[in-house]
C-alpha positions in Angstrom: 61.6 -31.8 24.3 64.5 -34.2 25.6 65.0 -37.6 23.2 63.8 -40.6 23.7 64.5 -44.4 23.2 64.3 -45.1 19.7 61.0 -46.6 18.5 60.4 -49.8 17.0 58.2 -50.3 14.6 56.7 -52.6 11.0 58.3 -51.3 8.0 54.9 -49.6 6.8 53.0 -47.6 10.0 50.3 -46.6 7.8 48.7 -48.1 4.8 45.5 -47.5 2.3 44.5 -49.5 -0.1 42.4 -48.8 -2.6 40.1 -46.5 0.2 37.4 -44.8 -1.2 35.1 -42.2 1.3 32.2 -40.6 -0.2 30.0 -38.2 1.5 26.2 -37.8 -0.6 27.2 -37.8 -4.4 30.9 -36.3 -3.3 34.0 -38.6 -3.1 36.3 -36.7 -0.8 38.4 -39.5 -1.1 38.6 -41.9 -4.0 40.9 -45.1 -4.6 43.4 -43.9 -2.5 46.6 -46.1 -2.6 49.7 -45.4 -0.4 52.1 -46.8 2.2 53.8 -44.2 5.3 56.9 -46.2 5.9 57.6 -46.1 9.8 60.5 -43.7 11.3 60.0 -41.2 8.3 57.7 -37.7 7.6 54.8 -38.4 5.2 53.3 -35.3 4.4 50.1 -34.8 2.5 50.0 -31.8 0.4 47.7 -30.1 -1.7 44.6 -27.4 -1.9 42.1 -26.9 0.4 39.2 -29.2 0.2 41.4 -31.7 -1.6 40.9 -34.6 0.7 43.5 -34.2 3.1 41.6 -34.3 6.4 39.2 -36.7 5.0 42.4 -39.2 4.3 44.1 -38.4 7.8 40.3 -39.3 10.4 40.3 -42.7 7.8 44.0 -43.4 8.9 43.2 -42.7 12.1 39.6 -44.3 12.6 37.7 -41.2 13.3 36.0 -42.3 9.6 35.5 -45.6 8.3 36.3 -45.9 4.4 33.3 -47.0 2.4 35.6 -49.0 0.5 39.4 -50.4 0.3 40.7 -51.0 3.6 42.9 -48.9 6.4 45.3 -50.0 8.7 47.3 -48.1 11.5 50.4 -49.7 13.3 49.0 -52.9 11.5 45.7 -52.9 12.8 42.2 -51.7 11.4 42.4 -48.1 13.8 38.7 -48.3 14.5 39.2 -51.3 16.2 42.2 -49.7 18.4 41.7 -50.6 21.8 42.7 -48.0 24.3 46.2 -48.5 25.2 47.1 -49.0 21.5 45.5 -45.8 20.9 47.8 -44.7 23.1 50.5 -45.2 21.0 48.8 -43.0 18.4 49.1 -38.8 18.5 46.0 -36.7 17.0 46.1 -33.3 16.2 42.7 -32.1 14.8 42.5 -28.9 12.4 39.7 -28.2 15.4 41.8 -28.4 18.6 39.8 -30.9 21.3 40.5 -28.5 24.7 38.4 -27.8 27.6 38.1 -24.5 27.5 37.3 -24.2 31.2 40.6 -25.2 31.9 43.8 -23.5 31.9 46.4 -24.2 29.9 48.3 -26.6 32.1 45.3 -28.2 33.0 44.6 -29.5 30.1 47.8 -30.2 29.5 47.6 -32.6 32.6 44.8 -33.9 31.7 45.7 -35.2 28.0 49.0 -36.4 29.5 47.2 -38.8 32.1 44.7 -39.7 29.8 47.2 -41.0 27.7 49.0 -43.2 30.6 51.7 -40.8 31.2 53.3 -41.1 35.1 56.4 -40.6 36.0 58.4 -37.1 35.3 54.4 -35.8 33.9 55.8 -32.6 35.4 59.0 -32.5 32.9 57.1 -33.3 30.0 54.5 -30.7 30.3 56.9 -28.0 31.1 58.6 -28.9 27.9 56.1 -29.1 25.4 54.9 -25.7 26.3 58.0 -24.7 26.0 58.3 -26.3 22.6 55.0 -24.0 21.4 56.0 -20.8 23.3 53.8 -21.1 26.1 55.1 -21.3 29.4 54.1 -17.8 30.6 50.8 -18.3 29.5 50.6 -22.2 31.3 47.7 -20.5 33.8 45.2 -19.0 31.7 41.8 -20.9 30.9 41.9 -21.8 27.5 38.9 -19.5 26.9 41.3 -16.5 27.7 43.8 -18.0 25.0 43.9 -16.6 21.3 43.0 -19.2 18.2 46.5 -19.3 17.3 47.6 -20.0 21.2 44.7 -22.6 21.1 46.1 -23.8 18.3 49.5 -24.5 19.7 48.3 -25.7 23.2 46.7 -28.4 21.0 49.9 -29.2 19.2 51.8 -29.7 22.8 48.5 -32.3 23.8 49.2 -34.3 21.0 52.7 -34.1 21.5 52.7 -34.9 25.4 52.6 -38.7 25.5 55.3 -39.3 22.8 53.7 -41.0 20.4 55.2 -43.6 17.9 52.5 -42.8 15.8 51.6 -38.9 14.8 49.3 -37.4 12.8 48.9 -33.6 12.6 46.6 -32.1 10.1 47.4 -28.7 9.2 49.9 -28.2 12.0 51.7 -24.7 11.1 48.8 -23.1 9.9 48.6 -19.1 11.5 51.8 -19.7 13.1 54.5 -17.5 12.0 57.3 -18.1 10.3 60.0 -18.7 13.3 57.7 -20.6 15.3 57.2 -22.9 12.3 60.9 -23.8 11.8 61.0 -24.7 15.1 57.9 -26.6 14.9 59.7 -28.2 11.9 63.0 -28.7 13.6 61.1 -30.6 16.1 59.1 -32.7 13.8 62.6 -33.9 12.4 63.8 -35.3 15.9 60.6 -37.0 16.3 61.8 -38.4 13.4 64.9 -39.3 14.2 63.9 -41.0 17.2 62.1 -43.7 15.4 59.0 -42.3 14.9 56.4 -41.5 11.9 54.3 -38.9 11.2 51.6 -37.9 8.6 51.7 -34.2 8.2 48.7 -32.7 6.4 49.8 -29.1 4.9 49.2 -25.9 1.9 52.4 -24.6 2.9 53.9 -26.5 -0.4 57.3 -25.8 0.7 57.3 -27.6 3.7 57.8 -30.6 1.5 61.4 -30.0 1.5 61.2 -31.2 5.5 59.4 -34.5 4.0 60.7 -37.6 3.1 58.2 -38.8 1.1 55.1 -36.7 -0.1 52.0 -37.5 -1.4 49.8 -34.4 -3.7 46.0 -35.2 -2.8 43.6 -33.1 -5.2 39.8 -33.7 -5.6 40.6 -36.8 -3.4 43.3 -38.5 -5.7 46.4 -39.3 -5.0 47.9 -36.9 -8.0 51.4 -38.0 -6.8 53.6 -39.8 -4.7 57.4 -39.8 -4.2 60.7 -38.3 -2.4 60.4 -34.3 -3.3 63.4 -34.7 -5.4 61.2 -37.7 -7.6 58.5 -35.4 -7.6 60.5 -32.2 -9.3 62.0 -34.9 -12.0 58.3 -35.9 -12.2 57.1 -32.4 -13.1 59.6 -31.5 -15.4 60.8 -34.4 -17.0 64.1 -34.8 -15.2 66.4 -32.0 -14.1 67.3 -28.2 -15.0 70.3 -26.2 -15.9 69.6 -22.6 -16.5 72.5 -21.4 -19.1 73.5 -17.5 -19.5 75.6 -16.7 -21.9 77.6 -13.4 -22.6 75.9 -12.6 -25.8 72.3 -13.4 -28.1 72.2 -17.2 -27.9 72.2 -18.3 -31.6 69.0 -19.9 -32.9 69.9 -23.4 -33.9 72.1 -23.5 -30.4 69.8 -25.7 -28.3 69.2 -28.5 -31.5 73.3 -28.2 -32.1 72.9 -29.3 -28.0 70.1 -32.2 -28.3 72.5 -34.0 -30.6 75.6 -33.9 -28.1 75.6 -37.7 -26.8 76.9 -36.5 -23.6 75.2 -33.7 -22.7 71.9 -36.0 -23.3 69.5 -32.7 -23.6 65.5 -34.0 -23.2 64.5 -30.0 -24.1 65.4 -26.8 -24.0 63.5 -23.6 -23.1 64.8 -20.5 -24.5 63.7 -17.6 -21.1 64.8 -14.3 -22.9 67.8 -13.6 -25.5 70.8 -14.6 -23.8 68.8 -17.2 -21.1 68.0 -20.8 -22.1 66.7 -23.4 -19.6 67.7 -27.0 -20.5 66.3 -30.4 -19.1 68.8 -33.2 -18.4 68.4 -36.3 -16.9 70.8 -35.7 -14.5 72.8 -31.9 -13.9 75.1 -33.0 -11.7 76.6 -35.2 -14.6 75.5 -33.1 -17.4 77.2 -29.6 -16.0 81.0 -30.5 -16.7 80.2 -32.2 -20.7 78.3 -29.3 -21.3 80.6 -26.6 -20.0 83.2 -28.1 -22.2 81.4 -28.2 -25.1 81.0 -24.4 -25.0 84.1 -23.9 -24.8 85.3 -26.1 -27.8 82.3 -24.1 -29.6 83.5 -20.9 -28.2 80.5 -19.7 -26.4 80.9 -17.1 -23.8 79.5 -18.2 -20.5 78.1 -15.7 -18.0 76.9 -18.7 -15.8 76.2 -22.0 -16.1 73.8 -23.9 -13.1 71.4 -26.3 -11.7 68.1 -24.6 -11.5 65.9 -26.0 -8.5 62.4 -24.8 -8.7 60.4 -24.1 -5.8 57.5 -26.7 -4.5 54.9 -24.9 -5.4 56.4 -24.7 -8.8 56.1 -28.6 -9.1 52.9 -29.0 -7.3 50.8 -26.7 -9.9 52.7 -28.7 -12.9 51.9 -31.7 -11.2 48.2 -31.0 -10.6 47.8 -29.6 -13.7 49.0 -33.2 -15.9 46.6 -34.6 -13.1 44.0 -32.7 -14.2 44.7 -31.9 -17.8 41.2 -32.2 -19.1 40.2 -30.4 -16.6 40.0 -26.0 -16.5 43.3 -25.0 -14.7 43.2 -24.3 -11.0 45.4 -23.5 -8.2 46.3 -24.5 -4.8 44.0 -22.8 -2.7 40.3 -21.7 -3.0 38.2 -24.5 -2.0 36.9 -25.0 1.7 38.9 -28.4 3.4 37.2 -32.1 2.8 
């Protein structure tokens, strides 16, 4: 979809204080605490039936908290009138289409709803083009596959251009090319000034984030850039260190004690392997590659190890959770 003007917008879009949301005995959401700084991606990341969807209809005003307090673009969102609602973008994990309709119909239909006018035509054409379904524009949506549904429903949300976007489990059945591009867009909406709130299990997406927030059992487990999140997880930063023959035993203490190397563990992997934590690798990697060389230890290589998000997020859930019997990220139906 072509660029727009650049948005305007408070320094926070979204905010929850203290929000609590209990349904019978079950919290699905409980003292919940964060800020969604305008123009940036906030994605909320964790297991199924960890509170995500619950969190995103209280930021929206689909749900009421039973305690704390919500607000949206600075207001309470269920007291939104229309044409600030407007300004908001809603994609549901259970897409809201008429399914007598065709594609473009709807299409239409959400546009107009939503106060768009002039150029509608443009606009339509290029969010179906956006989710891959211009040749399939006529079709009822009855005729349509789930997963076509699915991204009709993205493109609705889409339509209108809101400054304010909020898109609960967007990639999920979508394949992996359609998703970058999904991505890729997501970032230009970005760009252009605006915020979204990106609910997701894909634990790698994070990397497209610029803040993310772990939600498990309805707790905000963590919260932070995905680079504060891995030095959360692990205690600071790794470098993975090969060398050419059987590391000696007393070779990580001899390292603990080098001032500049500044070691906070190390993790022997196999015989030749060890994994070290720094506070910093970028700084660390040149004082430490010397001092194997003045010790005269053969180096096969010497790096930065970045794990992978899903990596963190179970280390992260787990120190959550610790008293708790270990689980995963998936396996429980969505709250």
């Amino acid at each position: 979809m072509a660029p727009t003007r650049r948005v305007a917008a408070p320094e926070n879009s979204v905010t929850c204080e203290a929000v609590t949301k209990a349904f019978g005995d079950q919290r699905a959401v409980d003292e919940l605490t964060l800020a969604v700084r305008s123009g940036s991606i906030y994605g909320l990341i964790g297991p199924s039936g960890g509170g995500k969807t619950t969190t995103v209809r209280l930021m929206t005003g689909v749900l009421g908290p039973d305690t704390g307090r919500v607000t949206a673009l600075g207001r309470d969102p269920a007291t939104l009138k229309a044409r600030q609602r407007a300004r908001l973008g809603y994609l549901q994990q259970s897409p809201a289409l008429l399914p007598e309709l065709s594609a473009w119909e709807n299409l239409r239909f959400t546009a107009a709803t939503n106060g768009v006018g002039l150029r509608r035509r443009r606009r339509l054409f290029e969010a179906l083009e956006l989710v891959e379904l211009t040749g399939d524009r006529h079709k009822r949506v009855d005729e349509l596959s789930g997963g076509m549904r699915r991204r009709l429903a993205l493109a609705a949300t889409l339509v209108h251009e809101p400054e304010l976007l909020f898109l609960d489990e967007p990639t999920a059945g979508i394949d992996p090319i359609l998703r970058a591009r999904f991505w890729a867009r997501f970032v230009e909406l970005r760009d252009e000034g605006r915020t979204l709130v990106v609910t997701t299990q894909y634990v790698g997406e994070a990397r497209f984030c610029d803040r993310v927030g772990l939600i498990d059992q309805g707790r905000l487990v963590a919260d932070g850039t995905p680079a504060e999140l891995r030095r959360q997880a692990f205690g600071g930063e790794m470098i993975d260190l090969v060398t050419t023959a059987p590391l000696a035993d007393d070779l990580v203490e001899r390292l603990a004690k080098v001032p500049q190397i500044e070691v906070v563990r190390g993790e022997r992997i196999d015989l030749r392997t060890v994994r070290l934590v720094v506070d910093d690798a970028g700084e660390r990697l040149p004082h430490l590659m010397r001092w194997l060389d003045g010790e005269q230890v053969g180096v096969d290589s010497c790096e930065e190890h970045v794990p992978d998000f899903d990596e963190v997020f179970v280390t992260l859930v787990k120190a959550g959770h610790h008293d708790e019997p270990e689980q995963g990220l998936a396996g429980r139906s969505e709250g």
